[in-house]
DRENSEKE-987555 format. One line per 2 residues: number of its first residue (from 1); their letters; for each residue x, y, z of N, C-alpha, C. Coordinates in nm, 2 decimals. Each point is the difference from the previous one (the first is absolute). Example, Ala and Ser with C-alpha at 12.3 -4.5 7.8 and 13.67 -1.06 7.14 Angstrom:
<pts>
1> AS> 1.32 -0.57 0.78 -0.09 0.12 0.00 0.09 0.12 0.00  -0.04 0.11 -0.07 0.09 0.11 0.00 -0.08 0.11 0.08
</pts>
This chain:
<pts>
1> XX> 9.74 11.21 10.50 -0.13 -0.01 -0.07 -0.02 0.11 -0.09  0.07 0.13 0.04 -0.03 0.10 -0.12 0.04 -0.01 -0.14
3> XX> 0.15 -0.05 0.00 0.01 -0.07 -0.13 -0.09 -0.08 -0.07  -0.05 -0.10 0.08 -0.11 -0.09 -0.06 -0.10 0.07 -0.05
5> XX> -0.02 0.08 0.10 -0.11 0.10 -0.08 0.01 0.03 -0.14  0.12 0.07 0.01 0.03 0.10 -0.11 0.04 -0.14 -0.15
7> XX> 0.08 -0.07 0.07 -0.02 -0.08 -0.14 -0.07 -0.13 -0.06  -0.15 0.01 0.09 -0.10 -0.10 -0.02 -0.09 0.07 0.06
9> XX> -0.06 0.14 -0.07 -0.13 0.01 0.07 -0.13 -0.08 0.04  -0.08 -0.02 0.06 -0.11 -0.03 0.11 -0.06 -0.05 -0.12
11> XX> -0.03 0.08 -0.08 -0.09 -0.01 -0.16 0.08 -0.10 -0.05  0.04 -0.04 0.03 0.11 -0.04 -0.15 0.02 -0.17 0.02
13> XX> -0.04 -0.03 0.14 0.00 -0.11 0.04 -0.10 -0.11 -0.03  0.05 -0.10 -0.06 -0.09 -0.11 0.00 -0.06 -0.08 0.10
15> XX> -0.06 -0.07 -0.02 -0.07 -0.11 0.13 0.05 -0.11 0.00  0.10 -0.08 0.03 0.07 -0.13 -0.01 -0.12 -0.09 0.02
17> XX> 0.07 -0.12 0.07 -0.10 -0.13 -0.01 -0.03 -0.05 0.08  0.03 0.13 0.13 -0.08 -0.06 0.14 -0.13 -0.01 0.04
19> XX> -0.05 -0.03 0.10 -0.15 -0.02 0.04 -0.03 0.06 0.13  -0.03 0.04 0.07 -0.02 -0.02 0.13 -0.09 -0.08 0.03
21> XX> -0.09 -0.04 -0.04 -0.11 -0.12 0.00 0.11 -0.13 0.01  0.08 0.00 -0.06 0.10 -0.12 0.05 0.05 -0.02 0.16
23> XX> 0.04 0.13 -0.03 0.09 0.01 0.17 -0.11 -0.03 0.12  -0.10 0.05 -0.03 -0.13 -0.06 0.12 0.00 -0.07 -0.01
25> XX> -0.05 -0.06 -0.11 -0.10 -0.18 0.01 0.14 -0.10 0.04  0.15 0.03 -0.04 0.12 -0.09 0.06 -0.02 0.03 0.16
27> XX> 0.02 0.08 0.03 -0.01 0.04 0.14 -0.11 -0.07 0.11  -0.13 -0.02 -0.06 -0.14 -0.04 0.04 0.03 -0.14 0.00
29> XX> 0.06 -0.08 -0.09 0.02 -0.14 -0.04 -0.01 -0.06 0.11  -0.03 -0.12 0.02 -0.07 -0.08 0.14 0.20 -0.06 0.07
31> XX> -0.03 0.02 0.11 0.13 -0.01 0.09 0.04 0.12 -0.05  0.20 -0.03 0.08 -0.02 0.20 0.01 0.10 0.01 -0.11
33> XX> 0.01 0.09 -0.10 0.07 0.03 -0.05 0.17 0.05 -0.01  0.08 -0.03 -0.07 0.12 0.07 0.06 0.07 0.08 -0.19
35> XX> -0.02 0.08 0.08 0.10 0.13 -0.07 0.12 0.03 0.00  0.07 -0.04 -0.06 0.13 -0.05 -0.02 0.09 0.15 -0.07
37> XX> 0.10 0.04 0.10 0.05 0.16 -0.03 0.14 -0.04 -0.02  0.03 0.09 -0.16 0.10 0.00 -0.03 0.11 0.11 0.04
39> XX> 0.06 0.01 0.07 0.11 0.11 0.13 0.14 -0.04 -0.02  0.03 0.10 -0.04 0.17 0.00 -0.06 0.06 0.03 0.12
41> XX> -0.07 0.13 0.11 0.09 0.02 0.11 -0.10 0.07 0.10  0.03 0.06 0.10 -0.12 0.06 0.09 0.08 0.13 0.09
43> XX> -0.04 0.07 0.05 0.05 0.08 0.10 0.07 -0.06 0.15  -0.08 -0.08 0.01 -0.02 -0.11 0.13 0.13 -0.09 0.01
45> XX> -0.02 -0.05 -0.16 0.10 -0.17 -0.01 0.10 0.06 -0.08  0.02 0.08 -0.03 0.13 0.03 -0.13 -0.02 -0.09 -0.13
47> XX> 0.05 0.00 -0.07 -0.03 -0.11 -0.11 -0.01 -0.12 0.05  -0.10 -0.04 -0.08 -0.04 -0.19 0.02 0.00 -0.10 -0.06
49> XX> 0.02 0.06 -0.17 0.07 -0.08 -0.07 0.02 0.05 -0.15  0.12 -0.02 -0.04 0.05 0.01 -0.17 0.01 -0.10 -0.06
51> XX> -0.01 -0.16 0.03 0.07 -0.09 -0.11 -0.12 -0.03 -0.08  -0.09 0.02 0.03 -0.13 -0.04 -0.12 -0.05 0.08 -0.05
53> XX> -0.02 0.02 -0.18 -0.09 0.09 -0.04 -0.15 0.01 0.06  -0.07 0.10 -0.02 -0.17 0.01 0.03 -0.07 -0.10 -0.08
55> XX> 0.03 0.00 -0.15 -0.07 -0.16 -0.04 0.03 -0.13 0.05  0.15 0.02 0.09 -0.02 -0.17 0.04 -0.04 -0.02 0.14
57> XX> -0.02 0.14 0.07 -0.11 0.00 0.11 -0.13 -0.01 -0.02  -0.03 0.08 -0.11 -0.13 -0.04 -0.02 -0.07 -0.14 -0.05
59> XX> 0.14 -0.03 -0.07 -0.04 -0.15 -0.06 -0.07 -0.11 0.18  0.14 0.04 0.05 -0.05 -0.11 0.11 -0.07 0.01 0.08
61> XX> -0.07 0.17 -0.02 -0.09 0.01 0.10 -0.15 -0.03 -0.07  0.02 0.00 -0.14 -0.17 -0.04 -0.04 0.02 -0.20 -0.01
63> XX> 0.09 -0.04 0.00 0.04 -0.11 0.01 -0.04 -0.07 0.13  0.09 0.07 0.12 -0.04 -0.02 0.15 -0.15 0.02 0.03
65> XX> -0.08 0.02 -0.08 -0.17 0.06 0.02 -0.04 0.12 0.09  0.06 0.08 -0.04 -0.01 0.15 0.02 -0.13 0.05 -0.09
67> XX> -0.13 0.05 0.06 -0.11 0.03 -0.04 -0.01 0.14 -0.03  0.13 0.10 0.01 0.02 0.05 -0.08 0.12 0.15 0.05
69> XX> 0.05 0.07 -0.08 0.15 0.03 0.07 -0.02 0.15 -0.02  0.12 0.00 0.14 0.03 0.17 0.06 0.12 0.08 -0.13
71> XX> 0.03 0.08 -0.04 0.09 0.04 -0.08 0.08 0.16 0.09  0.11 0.00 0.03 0.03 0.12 0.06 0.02 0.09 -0.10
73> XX> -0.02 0.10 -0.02 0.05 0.10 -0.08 0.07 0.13 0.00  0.01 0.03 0.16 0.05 0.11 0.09 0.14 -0.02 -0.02
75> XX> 0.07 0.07 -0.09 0.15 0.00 0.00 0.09 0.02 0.13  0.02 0.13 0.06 0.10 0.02 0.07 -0.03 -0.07 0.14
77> XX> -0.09 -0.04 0.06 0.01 -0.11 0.08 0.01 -0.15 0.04  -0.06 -0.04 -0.14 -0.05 -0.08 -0.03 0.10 -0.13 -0.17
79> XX> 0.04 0.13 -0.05 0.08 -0.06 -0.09 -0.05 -0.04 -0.15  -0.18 0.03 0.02 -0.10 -0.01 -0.16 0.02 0.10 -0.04
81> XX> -0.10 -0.05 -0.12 -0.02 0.09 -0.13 -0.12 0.00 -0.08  -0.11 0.13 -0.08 -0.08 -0.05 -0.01 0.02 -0.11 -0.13
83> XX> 0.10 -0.03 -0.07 0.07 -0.13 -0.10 -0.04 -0.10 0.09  0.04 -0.01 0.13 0.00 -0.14 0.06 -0.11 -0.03 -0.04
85> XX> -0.12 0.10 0.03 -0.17 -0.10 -0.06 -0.01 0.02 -0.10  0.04 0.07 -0.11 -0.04 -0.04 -0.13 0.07 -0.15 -0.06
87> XX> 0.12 -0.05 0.03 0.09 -0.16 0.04 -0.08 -0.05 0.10  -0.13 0.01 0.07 -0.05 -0.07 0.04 -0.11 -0.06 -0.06
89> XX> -0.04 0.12 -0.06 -0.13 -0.02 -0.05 0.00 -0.12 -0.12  0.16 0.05 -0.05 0.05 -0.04 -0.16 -0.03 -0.17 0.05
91> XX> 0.04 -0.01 0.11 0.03 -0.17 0.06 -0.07 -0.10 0.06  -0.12 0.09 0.08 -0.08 -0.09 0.07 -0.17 0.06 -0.07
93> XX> -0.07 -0.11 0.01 -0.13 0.02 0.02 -0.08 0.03 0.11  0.08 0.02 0.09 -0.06 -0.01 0.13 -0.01 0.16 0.06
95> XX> -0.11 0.00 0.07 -0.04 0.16 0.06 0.09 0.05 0.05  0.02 0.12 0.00 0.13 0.11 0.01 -0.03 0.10 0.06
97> XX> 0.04 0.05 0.14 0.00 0.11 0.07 0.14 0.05 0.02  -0.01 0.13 -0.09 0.08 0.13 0.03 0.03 0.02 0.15
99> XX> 0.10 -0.04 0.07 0.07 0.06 0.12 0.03 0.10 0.01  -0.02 0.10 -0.01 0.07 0.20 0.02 -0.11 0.05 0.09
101> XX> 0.09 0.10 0.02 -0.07 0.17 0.06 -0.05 0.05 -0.10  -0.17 -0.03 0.02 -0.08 0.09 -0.14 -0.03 0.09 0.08
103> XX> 0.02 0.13 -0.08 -0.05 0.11 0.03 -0.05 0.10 -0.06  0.02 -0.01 -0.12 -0.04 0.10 -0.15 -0.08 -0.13 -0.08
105> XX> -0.09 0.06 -0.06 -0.12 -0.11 -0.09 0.09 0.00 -0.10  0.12 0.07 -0.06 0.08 -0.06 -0.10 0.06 -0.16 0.00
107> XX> 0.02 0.01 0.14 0.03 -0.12 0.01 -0.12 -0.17 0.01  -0.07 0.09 0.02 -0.10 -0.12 -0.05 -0.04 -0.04 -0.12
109> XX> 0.02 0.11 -0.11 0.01 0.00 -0.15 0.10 -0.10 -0.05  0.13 0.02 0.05 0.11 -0.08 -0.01 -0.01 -0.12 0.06
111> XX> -0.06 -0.01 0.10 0.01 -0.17 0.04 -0.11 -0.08 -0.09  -0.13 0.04 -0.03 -0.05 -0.04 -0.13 0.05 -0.01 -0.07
113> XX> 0.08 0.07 -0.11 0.05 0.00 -0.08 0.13 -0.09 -0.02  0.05 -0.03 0.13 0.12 -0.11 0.03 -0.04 -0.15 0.01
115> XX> -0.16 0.00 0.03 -0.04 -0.15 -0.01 -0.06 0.00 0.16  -0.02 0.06 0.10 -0.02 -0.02 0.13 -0.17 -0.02 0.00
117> XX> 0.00 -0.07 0.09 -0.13 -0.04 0.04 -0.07 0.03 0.12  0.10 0.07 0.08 -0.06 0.05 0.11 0.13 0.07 0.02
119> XX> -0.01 0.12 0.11 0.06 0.13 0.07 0.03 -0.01 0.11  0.04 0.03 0.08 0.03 0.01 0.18 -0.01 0.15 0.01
121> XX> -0.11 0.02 0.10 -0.01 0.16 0.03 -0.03 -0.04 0.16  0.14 0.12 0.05 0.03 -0.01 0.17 -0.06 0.10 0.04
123> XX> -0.12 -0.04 0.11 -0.03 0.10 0.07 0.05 0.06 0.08  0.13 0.00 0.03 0.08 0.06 0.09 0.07 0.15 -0.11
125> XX> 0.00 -0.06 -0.09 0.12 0.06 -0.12 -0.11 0.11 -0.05  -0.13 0.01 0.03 -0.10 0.08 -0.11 -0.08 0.08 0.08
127> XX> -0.03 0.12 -0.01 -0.12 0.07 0.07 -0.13 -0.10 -0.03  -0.15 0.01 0.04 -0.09 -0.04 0.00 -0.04 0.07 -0.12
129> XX> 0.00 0.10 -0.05 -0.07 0.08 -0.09 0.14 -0.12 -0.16  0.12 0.00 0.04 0.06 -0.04 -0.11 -0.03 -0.15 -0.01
131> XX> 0.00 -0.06 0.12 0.00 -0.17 -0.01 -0.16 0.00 -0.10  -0.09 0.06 0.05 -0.14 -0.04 -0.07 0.01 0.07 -0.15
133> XX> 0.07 0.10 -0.06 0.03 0.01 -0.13 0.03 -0.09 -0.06  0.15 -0.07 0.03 0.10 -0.09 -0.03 -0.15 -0.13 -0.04
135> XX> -0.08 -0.02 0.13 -0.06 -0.18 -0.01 -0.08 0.03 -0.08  -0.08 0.13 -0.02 -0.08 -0.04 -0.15 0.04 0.04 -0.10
137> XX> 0.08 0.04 -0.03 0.06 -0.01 -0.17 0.07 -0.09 -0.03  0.06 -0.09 0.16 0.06 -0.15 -0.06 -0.13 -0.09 -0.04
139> XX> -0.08 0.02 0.07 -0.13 -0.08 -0.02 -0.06 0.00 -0.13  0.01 0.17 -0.04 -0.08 0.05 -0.14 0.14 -0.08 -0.13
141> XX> 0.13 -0.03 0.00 0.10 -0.03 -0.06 0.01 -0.15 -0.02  -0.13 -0.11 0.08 0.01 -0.10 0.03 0.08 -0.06 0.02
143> XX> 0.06 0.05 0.14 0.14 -0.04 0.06 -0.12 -0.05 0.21  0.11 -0.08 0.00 -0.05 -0.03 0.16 0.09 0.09 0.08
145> XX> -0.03 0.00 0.15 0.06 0.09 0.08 0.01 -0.04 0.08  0.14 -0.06 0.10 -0.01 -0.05 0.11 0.07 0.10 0.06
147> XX> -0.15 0.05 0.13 0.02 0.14 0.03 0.09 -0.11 0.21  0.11 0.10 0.00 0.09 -0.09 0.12 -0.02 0.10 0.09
149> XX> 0.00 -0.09 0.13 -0.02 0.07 0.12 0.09 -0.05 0.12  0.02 0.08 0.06 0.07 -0.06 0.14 -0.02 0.07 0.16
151> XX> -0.11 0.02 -0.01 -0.08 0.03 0.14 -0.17 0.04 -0.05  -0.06 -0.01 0.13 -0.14 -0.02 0.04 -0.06 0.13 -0.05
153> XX> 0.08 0.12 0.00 -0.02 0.12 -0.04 -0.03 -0.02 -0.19  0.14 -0.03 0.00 -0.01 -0.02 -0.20 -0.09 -0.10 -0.04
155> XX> -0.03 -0.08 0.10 -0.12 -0.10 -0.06 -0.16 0.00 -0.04  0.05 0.11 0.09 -0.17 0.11 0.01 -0.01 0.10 -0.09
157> XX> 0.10 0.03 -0.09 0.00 0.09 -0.12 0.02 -0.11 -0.13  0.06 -0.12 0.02 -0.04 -0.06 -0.09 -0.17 -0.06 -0.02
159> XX> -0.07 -0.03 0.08 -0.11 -0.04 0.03 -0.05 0.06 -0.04  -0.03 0.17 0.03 -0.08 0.10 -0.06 0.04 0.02 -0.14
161> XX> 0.10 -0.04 -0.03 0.04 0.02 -0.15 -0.06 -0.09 -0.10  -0.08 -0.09 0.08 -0.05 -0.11 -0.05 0.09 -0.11 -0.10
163> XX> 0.15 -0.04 0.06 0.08 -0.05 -0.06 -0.04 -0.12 0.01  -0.01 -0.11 -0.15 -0.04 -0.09 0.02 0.10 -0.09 0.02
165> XX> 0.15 0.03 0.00 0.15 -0.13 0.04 0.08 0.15 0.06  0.01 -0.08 0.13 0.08 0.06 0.12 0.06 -0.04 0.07
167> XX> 0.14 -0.01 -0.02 0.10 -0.04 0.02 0.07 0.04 0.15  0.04 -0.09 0.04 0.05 0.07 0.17 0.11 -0.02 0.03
169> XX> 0.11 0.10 0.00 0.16 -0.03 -0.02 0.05 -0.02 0.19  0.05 -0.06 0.05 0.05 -0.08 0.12 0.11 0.12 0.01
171> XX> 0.08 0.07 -0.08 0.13 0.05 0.02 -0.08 0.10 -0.03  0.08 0.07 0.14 -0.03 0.18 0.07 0.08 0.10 -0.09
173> XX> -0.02 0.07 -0.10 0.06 0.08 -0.11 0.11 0.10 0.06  0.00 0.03 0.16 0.08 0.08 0.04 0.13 -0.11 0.06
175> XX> -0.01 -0.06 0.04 0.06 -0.11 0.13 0.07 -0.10 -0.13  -0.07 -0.05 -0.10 0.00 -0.08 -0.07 0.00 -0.14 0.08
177> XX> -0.03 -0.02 0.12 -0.03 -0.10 0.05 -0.13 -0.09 -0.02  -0.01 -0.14 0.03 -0.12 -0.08 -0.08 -0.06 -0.06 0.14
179> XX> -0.09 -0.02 0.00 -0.12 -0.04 0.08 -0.12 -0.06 -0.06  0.04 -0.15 -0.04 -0.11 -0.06 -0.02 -0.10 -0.01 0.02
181> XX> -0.02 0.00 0.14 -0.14 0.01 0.08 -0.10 0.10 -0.02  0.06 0.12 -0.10 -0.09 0.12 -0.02 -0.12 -0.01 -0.15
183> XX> 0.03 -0.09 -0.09 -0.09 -0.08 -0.04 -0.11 -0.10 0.07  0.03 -0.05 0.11 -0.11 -0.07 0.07 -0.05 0.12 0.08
185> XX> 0.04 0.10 0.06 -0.08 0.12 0.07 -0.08 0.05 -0.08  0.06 0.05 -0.10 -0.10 0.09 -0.07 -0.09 -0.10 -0.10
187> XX> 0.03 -0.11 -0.05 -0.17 -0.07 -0.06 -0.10 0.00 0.04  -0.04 -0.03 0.16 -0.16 0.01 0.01 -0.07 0.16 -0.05
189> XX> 0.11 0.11 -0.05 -0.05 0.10 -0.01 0.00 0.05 -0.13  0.04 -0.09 -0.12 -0.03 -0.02 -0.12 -0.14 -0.02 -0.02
191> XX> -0.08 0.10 -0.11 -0.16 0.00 -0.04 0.02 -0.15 -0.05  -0.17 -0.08 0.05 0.00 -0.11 -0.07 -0.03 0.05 -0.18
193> XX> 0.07 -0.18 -0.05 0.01 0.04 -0.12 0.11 0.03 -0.12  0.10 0.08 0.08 0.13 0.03 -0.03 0.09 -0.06 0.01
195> XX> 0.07 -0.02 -0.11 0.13 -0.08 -0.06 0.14 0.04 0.08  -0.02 -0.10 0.12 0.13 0.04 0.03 0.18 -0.05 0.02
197> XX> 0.14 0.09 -0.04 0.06 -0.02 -0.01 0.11 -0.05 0.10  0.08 -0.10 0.05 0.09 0.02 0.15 0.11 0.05 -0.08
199> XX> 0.12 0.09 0.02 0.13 0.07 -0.03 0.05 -0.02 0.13  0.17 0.00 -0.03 0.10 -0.02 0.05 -0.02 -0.08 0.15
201> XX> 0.14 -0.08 0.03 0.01 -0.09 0.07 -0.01 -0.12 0.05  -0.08 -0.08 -0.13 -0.09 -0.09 0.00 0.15 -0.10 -0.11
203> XX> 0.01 -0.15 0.05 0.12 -0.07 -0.11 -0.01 -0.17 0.06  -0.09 0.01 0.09 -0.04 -0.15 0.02 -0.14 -0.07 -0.07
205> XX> 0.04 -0.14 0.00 -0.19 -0.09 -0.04 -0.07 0.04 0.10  0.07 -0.02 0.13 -0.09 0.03 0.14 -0.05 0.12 0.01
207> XX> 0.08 0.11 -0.01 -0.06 0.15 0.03 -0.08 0.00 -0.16  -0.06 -0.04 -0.12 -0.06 0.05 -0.06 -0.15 -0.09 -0.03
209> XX> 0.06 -0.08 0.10 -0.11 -0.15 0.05 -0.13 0.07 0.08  0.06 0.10 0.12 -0.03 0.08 0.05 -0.11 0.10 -0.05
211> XX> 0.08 0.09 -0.07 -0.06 0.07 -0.09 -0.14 0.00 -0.07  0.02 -0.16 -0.05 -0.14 -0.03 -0.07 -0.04 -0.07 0.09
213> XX> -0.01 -0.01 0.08 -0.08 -0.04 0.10 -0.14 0.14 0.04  0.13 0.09 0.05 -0.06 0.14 0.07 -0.09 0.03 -0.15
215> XX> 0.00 -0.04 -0.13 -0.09 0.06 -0.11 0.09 0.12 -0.05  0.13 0.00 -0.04 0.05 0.10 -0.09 -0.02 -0.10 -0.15
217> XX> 0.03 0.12 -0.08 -0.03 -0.09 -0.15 0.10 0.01 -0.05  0.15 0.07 0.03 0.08 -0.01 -0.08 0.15 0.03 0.08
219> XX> 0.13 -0.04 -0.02 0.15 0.10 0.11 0.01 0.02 -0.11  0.14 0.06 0.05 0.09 0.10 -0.15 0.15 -0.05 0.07
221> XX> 0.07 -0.05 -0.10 0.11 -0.09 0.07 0.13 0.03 -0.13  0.08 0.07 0.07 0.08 0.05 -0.09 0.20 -0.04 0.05
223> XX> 0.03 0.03 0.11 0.13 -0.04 0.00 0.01 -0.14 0.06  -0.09 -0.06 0.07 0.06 -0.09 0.01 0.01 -0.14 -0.05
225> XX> -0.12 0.05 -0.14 0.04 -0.11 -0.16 0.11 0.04 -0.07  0.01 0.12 0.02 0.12 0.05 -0.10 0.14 -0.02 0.05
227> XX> 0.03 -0.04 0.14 0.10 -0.05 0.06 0.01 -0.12 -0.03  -0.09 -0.06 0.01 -0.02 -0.15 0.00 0.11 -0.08 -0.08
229> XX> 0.08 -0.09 0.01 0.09 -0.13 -0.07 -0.06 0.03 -0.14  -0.15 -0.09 -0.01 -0.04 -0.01 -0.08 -0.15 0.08 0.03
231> XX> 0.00 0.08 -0.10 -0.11 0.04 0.01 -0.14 -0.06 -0.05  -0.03 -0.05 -0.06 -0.10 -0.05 -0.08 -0.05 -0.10 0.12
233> XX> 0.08 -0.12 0.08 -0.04 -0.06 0.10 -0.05 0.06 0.10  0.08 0.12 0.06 -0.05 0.07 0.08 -0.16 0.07 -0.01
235> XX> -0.01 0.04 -0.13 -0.14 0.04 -0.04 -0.09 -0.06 0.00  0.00 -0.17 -0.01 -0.07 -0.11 0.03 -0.02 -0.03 0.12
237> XX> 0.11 0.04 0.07 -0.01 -0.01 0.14 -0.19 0.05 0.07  0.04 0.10 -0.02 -0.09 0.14 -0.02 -0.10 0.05 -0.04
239> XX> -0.02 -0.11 -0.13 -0.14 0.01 -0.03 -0.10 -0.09 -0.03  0.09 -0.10 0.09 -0.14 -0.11 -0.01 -0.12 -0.02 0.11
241> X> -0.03 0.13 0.08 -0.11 0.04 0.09 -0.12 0.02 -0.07
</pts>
């Protein structure tokens, strides 16, 4: 990131042609939403796929009726770039959330400026004093923030943070193990009102049948469309709740 710094200062950066008023109101849309993540490889799975470019994932995922898509950008684990979203942005119309470790507001300059429409800020990954810097200057940047959580503890700092899309990741950041069930634990303890996200472990109609039943408004479903034969059917699969 220091390079970045140095040869694109903070100042120097424009505002691309994201919204975050997009990325909510897709998210809110009546049935539940699905956020469709583009993932070259993971810590977890090892690579998951190379034969398709990002435009012809993305083609078949705004095709499949993806209400609007995940973009990874975290290189050395992950395999993105912040290029991959500016080739996203170039490609789709559809709302765009920056996948990284934000941690410096430079980087929230640059995901505006790349076209993003909303941020991922981990409350695990951030002190309380830095997560609440980070969510209002994404706010003041008119970028959305889906602030992610994965216990009853971090749910209670998002709450007070007054996050309005809060996302609740199933997979334990130490273990990397997934537990579906920890999105149905922790919802009745989501403030009413709030836009909320299911992450990881979720790849059936049944389990997201589920989901919108319990009142989530949106998953985030990333390798197991991108595995998929065909992906574009699989994303249809997926989002006709």
């Amino acid at each position: 990131m220091g390079r970045r710094k140095r040869t694109a200062p903070a100042e120097q950066l424009e505002r691309g042609a994201g919204d975050g008023r997009r990325f909510t109101a897709a998210l809110a849309s009546p049935g539940l939403s699905l956020i469709a993540e583009h993932k070259r490889r993971s810590p977890s799975a090892g690579t998951i796929r190379e034969d398709r470019t990002l435009q012809e994932v993305i083609s078949a995922y705004e095709r499949g009726g993806a209400r609007a898509l995940s973009i990874l950008t975290e290189g050395p684990s992950f395999g993105g770039s912040l290029e991959d979203l500016r080739t996203a942005r170039a490609a789709t119309r559809l709302p765009l959330l920056r996948k990284e470790f934000i941690v410096d507001p430079y980087q929230l300059r640059e995901s505006a400026a790349a076209g993003a429409d909303a941020v991922l800020l981990i409350v695990a990954a951030l002190s309380r004093e830095e997560l609440r810097t980070l969510h209002e200057q994404a706010v003041a940047l008119g970028l959305s923030a889906l602030v992610e959580v994965h216990d009853a503890r971090e749910l209670q700092i998002a709450a007070e943070l007054g996050a309005s899309v809060i996302g609740i990741n199933n997979r334990d950041l130490t273990t990397l193990a997934v537990d579906p069930r920890r999105t149905h634990e922790l919802l009745p303890q989501v403030p009413p009102g709030t836009t909320v996200v299911a992450e990881s472990g979720f790849s059936t109609p049944e389990e997201l049948q589920e989901l919108a039943d319990a009142g989530v408004d949106a998953v985030l479903i990333g390798e197991a469309l991108m595995r998929a034969e065909d992906i574009e059917a699989a994303c249809r699969r997926l989002s006709s709740l």
